[in-house]
C-alpha positions in Angstrom: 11.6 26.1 21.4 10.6 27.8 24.5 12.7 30.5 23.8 11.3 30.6 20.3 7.9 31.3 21.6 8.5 33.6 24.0 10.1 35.4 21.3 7.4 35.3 18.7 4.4 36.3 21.5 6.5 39.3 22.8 6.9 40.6 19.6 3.3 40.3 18.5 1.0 43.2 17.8 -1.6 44.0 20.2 -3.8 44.0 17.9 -3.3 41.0 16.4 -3.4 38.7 19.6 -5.0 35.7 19.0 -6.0 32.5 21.3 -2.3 30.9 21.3 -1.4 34.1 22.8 -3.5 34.0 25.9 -2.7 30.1 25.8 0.5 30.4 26.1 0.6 33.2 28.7 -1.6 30.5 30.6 1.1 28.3 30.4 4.4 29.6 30.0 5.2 29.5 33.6 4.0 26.0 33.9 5.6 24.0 31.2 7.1 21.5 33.4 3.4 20.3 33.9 3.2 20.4 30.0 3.1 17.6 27.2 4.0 18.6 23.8 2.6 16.6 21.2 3.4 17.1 17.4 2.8 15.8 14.3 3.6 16.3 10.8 0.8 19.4 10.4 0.9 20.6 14.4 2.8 21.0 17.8 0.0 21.5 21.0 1.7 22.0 24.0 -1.3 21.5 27.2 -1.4 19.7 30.3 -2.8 16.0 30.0 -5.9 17.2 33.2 -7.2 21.5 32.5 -5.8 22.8 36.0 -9.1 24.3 36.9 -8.0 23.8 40.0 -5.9 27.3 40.1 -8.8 29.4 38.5 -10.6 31.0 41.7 -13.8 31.5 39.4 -14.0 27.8 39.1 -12.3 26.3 42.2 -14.4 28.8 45.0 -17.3 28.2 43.6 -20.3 26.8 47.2 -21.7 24.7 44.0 -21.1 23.2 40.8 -23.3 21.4 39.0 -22.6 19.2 35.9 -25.0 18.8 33.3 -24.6 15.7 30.7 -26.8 13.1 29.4 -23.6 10.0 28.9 -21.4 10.7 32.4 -19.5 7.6 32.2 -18.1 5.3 34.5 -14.4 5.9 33.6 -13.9 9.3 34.8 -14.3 11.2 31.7 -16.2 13.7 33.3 -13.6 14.6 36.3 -10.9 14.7 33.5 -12.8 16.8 31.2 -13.3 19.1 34.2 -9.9 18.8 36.4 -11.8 17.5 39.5 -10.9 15.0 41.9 -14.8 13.7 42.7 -17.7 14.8 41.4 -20.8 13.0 42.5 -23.6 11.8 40.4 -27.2 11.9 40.8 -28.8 9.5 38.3 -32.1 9.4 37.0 -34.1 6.0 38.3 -34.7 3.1 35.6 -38.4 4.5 35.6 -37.6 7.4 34.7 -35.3 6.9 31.7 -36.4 8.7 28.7 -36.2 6.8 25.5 -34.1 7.2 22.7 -37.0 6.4 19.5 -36.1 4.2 17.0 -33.1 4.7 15.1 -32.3 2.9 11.7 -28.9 2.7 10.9 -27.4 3.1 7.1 -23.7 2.5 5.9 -24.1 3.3 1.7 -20.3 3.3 1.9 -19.9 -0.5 3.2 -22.5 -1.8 0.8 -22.1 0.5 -2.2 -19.0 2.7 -1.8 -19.3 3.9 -6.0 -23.2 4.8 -5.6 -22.5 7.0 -3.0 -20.1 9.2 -4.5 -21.7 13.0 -4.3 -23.7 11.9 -0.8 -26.5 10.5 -3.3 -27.8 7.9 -0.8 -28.2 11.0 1.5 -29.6 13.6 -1.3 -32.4 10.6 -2.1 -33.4 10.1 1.1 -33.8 14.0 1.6 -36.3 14.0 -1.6 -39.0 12.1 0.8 -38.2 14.0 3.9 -37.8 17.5 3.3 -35.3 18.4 6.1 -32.2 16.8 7.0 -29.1 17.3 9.4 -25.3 17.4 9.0 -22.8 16.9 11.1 -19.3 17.1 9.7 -15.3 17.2 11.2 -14.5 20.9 10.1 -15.8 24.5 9.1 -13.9 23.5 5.3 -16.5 20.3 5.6 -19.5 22.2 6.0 -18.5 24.2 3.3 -17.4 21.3 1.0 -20.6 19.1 1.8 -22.9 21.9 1.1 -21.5 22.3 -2.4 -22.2 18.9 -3.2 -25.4 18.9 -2.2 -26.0 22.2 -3.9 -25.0 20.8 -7.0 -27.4 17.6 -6.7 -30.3 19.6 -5.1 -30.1 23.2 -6.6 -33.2 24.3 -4.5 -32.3 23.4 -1.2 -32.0 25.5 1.9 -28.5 25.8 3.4 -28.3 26.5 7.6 -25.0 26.9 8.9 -23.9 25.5 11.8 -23.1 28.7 13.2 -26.0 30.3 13.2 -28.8 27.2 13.8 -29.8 28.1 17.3 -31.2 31.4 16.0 -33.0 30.1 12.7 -34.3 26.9 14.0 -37.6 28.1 13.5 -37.2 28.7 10.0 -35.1 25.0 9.8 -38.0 24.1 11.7 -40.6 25.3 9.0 -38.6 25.2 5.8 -40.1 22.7 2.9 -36.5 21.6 1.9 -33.6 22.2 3.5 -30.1 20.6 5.5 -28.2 22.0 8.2 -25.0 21.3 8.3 -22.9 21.6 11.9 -19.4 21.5 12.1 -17.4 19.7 14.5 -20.9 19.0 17.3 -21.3 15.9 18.7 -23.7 17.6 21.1 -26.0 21.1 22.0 -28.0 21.5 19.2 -31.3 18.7 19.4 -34.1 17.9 16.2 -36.6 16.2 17.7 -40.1 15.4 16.8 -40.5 16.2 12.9 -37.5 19.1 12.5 -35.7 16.4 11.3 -35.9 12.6 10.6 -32.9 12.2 8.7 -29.2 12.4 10.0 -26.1 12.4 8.4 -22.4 12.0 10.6 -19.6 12.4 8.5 -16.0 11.6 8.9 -16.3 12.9 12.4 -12.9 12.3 14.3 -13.5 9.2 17.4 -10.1 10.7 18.6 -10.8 14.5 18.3 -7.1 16.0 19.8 -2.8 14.8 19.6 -3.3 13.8 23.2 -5.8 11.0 22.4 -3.8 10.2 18.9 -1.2 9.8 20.8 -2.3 7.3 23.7 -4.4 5.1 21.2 -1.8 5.0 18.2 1.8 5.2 19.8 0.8 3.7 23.7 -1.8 1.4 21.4 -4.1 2.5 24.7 -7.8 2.1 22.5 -9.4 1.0 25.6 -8.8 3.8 27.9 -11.2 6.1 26.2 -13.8 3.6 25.3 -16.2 5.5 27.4 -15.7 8.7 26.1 -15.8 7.4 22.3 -18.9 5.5 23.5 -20.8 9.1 24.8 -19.3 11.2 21.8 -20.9 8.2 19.4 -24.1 8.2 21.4 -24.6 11.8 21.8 -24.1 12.6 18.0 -26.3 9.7 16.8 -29.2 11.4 19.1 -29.4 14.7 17.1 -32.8 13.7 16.0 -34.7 10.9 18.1 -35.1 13.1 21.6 -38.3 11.1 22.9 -39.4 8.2 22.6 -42.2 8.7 19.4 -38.9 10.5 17.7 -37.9 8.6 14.4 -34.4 8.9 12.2 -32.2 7.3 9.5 -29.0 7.5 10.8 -26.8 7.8 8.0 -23.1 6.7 9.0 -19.8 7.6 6.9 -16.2 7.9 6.9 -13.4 5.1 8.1 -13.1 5.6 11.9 -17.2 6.1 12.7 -18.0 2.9 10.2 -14.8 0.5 12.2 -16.6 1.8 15.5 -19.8 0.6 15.3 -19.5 -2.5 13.3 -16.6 -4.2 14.7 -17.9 -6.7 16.9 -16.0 -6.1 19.7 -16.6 -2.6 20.0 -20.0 -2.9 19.4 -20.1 -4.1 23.3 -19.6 -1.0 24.0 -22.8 0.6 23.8 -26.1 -0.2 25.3 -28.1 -3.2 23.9 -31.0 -0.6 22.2 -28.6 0.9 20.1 -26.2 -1.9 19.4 -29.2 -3.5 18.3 -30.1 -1.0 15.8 -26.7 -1.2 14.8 -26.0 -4.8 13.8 -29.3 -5.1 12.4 -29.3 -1.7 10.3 -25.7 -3.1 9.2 -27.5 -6.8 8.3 -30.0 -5.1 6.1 -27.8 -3.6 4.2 -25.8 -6.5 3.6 -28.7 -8.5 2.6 -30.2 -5.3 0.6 -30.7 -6.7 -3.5 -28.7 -4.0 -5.3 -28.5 -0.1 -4.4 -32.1 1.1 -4.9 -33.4 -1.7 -2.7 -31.2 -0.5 -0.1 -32.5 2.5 -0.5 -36.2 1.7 -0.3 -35.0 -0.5 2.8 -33.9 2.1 4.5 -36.6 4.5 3.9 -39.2 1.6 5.6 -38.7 3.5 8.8 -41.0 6.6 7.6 -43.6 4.2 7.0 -44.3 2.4 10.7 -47.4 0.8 9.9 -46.0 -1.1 7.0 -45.5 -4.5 7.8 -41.8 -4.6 5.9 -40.6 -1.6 8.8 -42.5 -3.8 11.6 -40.3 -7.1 10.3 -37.4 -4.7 10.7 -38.2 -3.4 14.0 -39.5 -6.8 15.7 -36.0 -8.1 14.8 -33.9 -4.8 16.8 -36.5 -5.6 19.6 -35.4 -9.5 19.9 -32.0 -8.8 19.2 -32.1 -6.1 22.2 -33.6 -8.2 24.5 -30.8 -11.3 24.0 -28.2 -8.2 24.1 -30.2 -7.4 27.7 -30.2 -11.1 28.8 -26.5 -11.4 28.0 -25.5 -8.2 30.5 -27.6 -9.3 33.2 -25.9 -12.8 33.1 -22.2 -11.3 32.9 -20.5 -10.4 35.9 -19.9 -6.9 36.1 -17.0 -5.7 34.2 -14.1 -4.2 37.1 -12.6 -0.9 36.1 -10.6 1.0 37.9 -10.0 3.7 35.7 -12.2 6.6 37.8 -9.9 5.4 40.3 -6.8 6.1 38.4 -8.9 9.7 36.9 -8.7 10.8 40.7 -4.9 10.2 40.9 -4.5 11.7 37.4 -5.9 14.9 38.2 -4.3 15.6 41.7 -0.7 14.8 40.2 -1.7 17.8 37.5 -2.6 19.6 40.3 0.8 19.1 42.3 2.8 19.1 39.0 1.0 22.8 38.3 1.8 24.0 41.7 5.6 22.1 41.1 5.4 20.1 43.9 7.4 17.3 42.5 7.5 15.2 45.8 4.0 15.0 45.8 3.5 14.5 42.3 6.3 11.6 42.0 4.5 9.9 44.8 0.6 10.3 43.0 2.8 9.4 39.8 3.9 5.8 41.2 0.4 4.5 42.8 -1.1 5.5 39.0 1.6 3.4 37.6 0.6 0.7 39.9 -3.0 0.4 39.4 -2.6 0.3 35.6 -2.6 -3.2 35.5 -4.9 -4.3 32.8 -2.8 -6.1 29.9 -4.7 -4.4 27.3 -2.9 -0.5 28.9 0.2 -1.7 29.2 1.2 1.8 27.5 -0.6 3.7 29.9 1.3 2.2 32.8 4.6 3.0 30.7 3.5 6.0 29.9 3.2 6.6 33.8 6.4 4.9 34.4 8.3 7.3 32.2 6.6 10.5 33.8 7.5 9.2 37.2 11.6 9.1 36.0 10.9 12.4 34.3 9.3 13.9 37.7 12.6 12.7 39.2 15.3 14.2 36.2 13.3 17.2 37.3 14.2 17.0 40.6 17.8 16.0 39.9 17.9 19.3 38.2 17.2 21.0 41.2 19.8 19.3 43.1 17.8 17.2 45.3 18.3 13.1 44.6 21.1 11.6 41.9 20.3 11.2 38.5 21.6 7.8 38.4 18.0 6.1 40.1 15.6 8.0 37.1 18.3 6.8 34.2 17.9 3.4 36.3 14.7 3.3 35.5 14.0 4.5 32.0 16.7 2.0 31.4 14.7 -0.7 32.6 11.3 0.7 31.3 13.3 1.0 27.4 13.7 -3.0 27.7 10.4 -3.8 28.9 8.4 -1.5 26.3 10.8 -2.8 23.5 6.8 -4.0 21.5 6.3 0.1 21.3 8.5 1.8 18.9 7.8 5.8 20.9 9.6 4.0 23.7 12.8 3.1 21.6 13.9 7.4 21.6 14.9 6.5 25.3 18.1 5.2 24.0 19.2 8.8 23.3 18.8 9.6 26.8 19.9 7.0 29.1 22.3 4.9 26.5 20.7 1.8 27.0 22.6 -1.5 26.0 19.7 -3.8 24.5 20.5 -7.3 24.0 20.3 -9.0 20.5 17.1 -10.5 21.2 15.4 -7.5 22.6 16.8 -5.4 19.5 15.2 -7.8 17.0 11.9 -7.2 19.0 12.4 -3.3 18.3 13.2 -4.3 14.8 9.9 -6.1 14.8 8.2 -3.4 16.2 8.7 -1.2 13.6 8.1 -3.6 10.9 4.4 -3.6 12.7 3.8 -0.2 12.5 4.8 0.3 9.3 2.0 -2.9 8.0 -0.8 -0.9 10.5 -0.1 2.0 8.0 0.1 -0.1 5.4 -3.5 -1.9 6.2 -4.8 1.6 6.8 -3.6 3.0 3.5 -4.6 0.2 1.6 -7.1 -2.2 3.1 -9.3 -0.5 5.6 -10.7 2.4 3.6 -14.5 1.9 4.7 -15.5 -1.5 3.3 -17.3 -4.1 5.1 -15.0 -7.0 6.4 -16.4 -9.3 3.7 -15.2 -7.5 0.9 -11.6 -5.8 2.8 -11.2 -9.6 3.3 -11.8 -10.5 -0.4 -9.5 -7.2 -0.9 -6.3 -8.7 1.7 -6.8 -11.9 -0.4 -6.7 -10.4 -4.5 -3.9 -8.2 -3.5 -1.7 -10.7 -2.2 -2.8 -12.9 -4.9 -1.9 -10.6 -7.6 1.8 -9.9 -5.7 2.6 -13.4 -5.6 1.6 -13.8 -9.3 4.0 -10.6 -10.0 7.0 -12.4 -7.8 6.0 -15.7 -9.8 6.0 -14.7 -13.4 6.2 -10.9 -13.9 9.1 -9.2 -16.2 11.2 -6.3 -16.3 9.1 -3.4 -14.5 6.6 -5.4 -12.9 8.9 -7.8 -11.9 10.5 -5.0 -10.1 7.5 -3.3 -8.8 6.7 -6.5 -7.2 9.9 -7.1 -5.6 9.1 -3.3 -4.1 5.8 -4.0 -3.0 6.6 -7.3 -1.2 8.9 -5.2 0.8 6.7 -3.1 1.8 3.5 -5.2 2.8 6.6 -7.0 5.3 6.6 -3.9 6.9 10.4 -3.0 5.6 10.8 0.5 3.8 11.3 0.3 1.0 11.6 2.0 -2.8 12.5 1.7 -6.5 14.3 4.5 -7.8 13.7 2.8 -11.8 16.0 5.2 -13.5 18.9 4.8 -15.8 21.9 3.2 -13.7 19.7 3.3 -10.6 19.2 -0.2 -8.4 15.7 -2.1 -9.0 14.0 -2.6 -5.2 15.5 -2.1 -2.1 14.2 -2.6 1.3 15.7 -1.4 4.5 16.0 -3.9 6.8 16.4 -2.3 9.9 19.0 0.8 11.0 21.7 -1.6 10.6 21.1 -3.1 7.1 19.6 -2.4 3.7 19.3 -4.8 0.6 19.6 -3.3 -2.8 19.1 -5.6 -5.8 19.5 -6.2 -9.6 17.1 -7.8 -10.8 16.9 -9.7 -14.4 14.8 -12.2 -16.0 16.4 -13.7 -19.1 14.0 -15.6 -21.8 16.0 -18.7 -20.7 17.1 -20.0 -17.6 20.2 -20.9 -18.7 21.0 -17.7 -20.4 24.5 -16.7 -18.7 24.2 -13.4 -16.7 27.0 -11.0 -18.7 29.3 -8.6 -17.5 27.4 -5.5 -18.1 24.7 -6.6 -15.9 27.0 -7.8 -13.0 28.5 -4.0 -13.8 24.8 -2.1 -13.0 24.8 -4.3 -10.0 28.2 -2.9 -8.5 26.9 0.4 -8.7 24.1 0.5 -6.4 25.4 0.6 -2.9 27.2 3.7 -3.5 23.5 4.9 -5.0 22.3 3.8 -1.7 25.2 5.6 0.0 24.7 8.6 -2.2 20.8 9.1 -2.1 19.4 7.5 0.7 19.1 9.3 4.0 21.1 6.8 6.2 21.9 6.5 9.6 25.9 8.2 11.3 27.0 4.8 12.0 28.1 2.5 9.5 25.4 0.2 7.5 25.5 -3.2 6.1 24.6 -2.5 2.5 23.5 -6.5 0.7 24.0 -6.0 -2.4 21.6 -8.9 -4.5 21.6 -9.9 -7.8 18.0 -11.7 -8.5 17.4 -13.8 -11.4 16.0 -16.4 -13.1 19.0 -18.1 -14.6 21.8 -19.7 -12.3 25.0 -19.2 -14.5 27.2 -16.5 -15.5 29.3 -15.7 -18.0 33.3 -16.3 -16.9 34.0 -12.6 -17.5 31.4 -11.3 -15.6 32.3 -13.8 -12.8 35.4 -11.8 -12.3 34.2 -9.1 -11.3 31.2 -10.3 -9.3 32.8 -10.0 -5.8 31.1 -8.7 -3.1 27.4 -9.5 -4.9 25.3 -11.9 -3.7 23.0 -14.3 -5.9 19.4 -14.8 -5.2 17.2 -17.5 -7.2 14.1 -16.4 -8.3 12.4 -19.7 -7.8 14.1 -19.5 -4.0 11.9 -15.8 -3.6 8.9 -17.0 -4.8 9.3 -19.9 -1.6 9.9 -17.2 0.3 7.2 -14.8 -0.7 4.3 -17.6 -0.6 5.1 -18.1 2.9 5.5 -14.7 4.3 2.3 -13.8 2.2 0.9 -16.6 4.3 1.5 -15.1 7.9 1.1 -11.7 6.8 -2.2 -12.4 5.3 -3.2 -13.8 8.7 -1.9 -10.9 10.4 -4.5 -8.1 8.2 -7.2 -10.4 8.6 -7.0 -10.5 12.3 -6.7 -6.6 12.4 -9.8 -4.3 14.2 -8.4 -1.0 14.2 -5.7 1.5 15.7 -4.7 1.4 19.5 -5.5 -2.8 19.9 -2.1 -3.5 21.5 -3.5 -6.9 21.6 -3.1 -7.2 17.5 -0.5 -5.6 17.8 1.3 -8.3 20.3 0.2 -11.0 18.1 1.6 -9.4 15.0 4.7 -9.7 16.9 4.8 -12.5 17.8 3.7 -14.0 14.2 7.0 -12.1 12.9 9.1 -13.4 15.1 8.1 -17.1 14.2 8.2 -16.1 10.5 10.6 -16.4 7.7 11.0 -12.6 7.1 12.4 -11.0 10.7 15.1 -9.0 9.6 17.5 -11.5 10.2 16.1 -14.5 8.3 15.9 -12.3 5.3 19.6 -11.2 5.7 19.7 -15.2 5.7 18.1 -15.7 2.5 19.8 -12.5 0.5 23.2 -13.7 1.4 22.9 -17.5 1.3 24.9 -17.8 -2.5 27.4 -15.5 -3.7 27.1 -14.4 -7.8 30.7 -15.3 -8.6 29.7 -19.0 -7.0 27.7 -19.9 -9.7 28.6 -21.9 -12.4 29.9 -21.0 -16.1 
């Protein structure tokens, strides 16, 4: 790949040098203090820390002088910035400026179908003339504007790009939006610009590096604080003072999960996660979708005694918020500690001084010792054997004592599936039990993606509940009494909410459902339900049934090493016709009656297991999803138990 870049930027045309070129040129010399992260639409290759360190502009400066309104406590800043310490000078209590009063709308939790085309936003912008944007890309401004365009045809667009010269005409206009594209910060409305804001779909993670900590490492909590000040600072657009005013309109999966998930609502100071849970409880108790509206719209009317009701109840709910911190003790972190160490081992990677860097490298990996970053302290483990493979390339220790210790680290990390591509490297031999855990694993991802895909699209918990509960409903009905197709279908879909991949091909002399186990075993079934149970299965079933592993063989993209194909007749009726009996061999027999036990209880667990989810990167879910699995009746193993339990050619004439 190196090679392949070098290539590609030589070869480029002065003229049409863009910012990957002077990136890369940046960088090419320093790769060994490079991550690469990539993903199905991107590859960025940066260091974790900007080595500001090593630009004399920066680094010489008598005096530098950091200007933010949400610092942090977890070193975000010295991160964002590459330097060891920066000290902070802190406004007193006194002197705190207020935020205004903020009331908080989520149209999609309460009425997802009324808010198709932004019309909660577009009626609120009827009664206030002027309202701001803030969406994830340049395509999103452009996409928004159209819709409101083509529900407003008179209103006046501002881009983005060119607000900060024509906020005096915002400022003045009698109807119009401006819409900002990926700011959480740097452009303010206060006083009457604007008393309406809308943040769209903006990203909580914004880069690979951060997808890649919170939804591989399952790290969430180590950049709580800087999700907290993005959050705060793009909620503020429009309340700068304390008389400042604003409905805060809030949509799109990640933002709505953030601030009404109870345990991330401890996150932000008690004024605003007031205004959150009780903005949230109004619409919830709102009579239908015009009376949220007119709920909502209260706030532009503070002398009416409806808003005051509103506002006396985010004033007593802030002050048992306030009561509750001052009685807590404070909360230990020492994550600006371990931001310190991060940043010199950049530093000494960047300069490649690996001694140093292994060293800074080990006393990170010891101070991560909070349970919920126990990615982040493999994560550091593994860059401390990778600082020493370096050095074994260069001839200075064995590479015996770094293959050592990914080989350990591969059998402790064995709950986090990124870790399992260590077996390519240092040919670990995992015991039984800890490869059913990496079988496990997997299975956990693949039900977060399925919870994400299917479950947590936006809705309050209330109705994803009521969601998790009619879905698995309806797929135990369809394992219970469905036919032909849907029968089928359901077999499929069970599969897949047990976290197994899974398919059905439903083509002429294809197999019905199949669901791959693990990397070592795949069930592919027949499936028939006769009118009567004791109809005798005939040959030219048993023959579509003989067929399929070499379908599987053929079509699927399998593993080198050799797989344990199940093949699985599943029916209704328990006897088969003598001729077809002879040429059953090798085919197993599952009882339909014996998967719908099966189904009810796995539905059971894994119904618990959705229900108890909060969001990506909670390694502590993810734990307990685990461990629920492994006490189940569907691990990989116990369903290799049930497939193969009968044989087809055992049952009776």
């Amino acid at each position: 790949m190196v090679l392949e870049l070098s290539s590609y930027f030589d070869n480029q045309e002065k003229d049409k040098h863009d910012s990957n070129y002077y990136s890369w040129r940046n960088i090419q010399d320093h790769l060994a203090a490079c991550n690469i992260y990539l993903s199905e639409g991107q590859i960025v290759i940066a260091p974790l820390i900007p080595p500001t360190n090593m630009l004399d502009n920066f680094n010489k400066a008598k005096q530098r002088i950091y200007l933010t309104a949400t610092p942090g406590k977890d070193g975000v800043l010295e991160k964002a910035f590459g330097v060891e310490n920066i000290e902070r000078i802190s406004l007193p209590n006194k002197g705190l400026p207020s935020i205004g009063r903020r009331f908080f709308a989520f149209p999609d939790l309460w009425y997802p179908e009324e808010n198709s085309d932004e019309n909660f936003f577009c009626s609120i912008l009827k009664k206030v003339a002027r309202g701001v944007v803030l969406v994830k890309r340049d395509q999103d401004e452009n996409s928004v504007a159209s819709v409101i365009k083509k529900s407003l045809p008179e209103i006046k667009i501002f881009s983005g790009k060119t607000i900060q010269d024509e906020m005096s005409a915002f400022s003045s206009s009698e109807f119009g939006i401006a819409i900002l594209a990926n700011r959480y910060d740097g452009v303010d409305f206060p006083n009457d610009v604007s008393h309406l804001l809308l943040v769209k779909d903006l990203p909580v993670y914004q880069n690979l590096a951060e997808r890649f900590f919170m939804s591989r490492l399952k790290a969430a909590p180590l950049y709580d604080d800087l999700v907290k000040n993005r959050i705060m600072q793009a909620v503020g657009r429009c309340t700068r003072s304390a008389n400042d005013s604003a409905i805060v309109v809030i949509e799109g999966r990640d933002l709505q999960r953030v601030l009404t998930v109870k345990d991330k609502l401890k996150l932000f100071p008690p004024e605003l996660r007031a205004e959150l849970i009780i903005g949230n409880a109004v619409g919830e108790q709102s009579k239908g979708y015009q009376s949220f509206i007119e709920n909502s719209e209260l706030i532009l009317h503070p002398e009416d005694d409806d808003w005051k009701s509103i506002d006396d109840a985010i004033i007593q709910q802030r002050s048992e918020f306030q009561k509750e911190e001052q009685n807590l003790p404070e909360k230990s972190s020492n994550l600006a500690q371990i931001a310190k160490l991060e940043v010199r081992f950049q530093r000494y990677m960047w300069s490649e001084n690996y001694e140093q860097a292994e060293g800074v490298c080990q006393a990170i990996a010891e101070k991560v010792t909070d349970n919920l970053l126990q990615g982040v302290q493999y994560y550091w483990r593994y860059i401390f054997a990778s600082v020493q493979l370096r050095k074994y390339s260069e001839g200075s220790i064995e590479r015996r004592k770094p293959i050592s210790d990914l080989q350990v680290l591969r059998r402790e990390a064995n709950n986090l599936t990124w870790f399992q591509a260590l077996d390519g490297v240092t040919s670990t031999s995992i015991p039984e039990a800890d490869t059913s855990q990496d079988d496990i694993a997997i299975m956990v991802d693949n039900i977060e993606k399925y919870i994400l895909n299917n479950f947590d699209n936006g809705v309050s918990n209330s109705k994803r509940f009521k969601k998790i509960g009619q879905q698995f409903q309806n797929l135990e009905k369809g394992i219970k009494t469905a036919k032909g197709v849907g029968f089928e279908k359901a077999v499929e879909r069970l599969g897949k909410v047990l976290g197994f991949e899974s398919g059905n091909p439903n083509g002429e002399g294809q197999p019905d459902a199949w669901w791959k186990l693990n990397s070592d075993s795949i069930v592919v079934t027949e499936e028939k339900v006769y009118e009567s149970n004791e109809h005798e299965i005939p040959i030219h079933d048993v023959r579509e049934s003989i067929a399929h592993p070499g379908w599987i063989k053929r079509f699927l993209d399998l593993p080198k090493h050799k797989i344990n194909i199940i093949n699985v007749f599943i029916s209704n009726s328990s006897k088969i016709n003598n001729a077809a009996k002879l040429e059953a061999d090798g085919i197993y027999f599952l009882k339909r009656d014996d998967l719908v036990t099966f189904a009810v209880k796995a539905l059971a667990t894994m119904k618990e297991i959705c229900i108890s989810y909060n969001g990506e990167g909670d390694v502590k879910w993810h734990q307990s999803a685990i461990d629920k699995i492994m006490r189940s009746n569907f691990t990989p193993n116990e369903v290799k138990r049930l497939m193969t339990s009968n044989r087809l050619n055992n049952l009776k004439s």
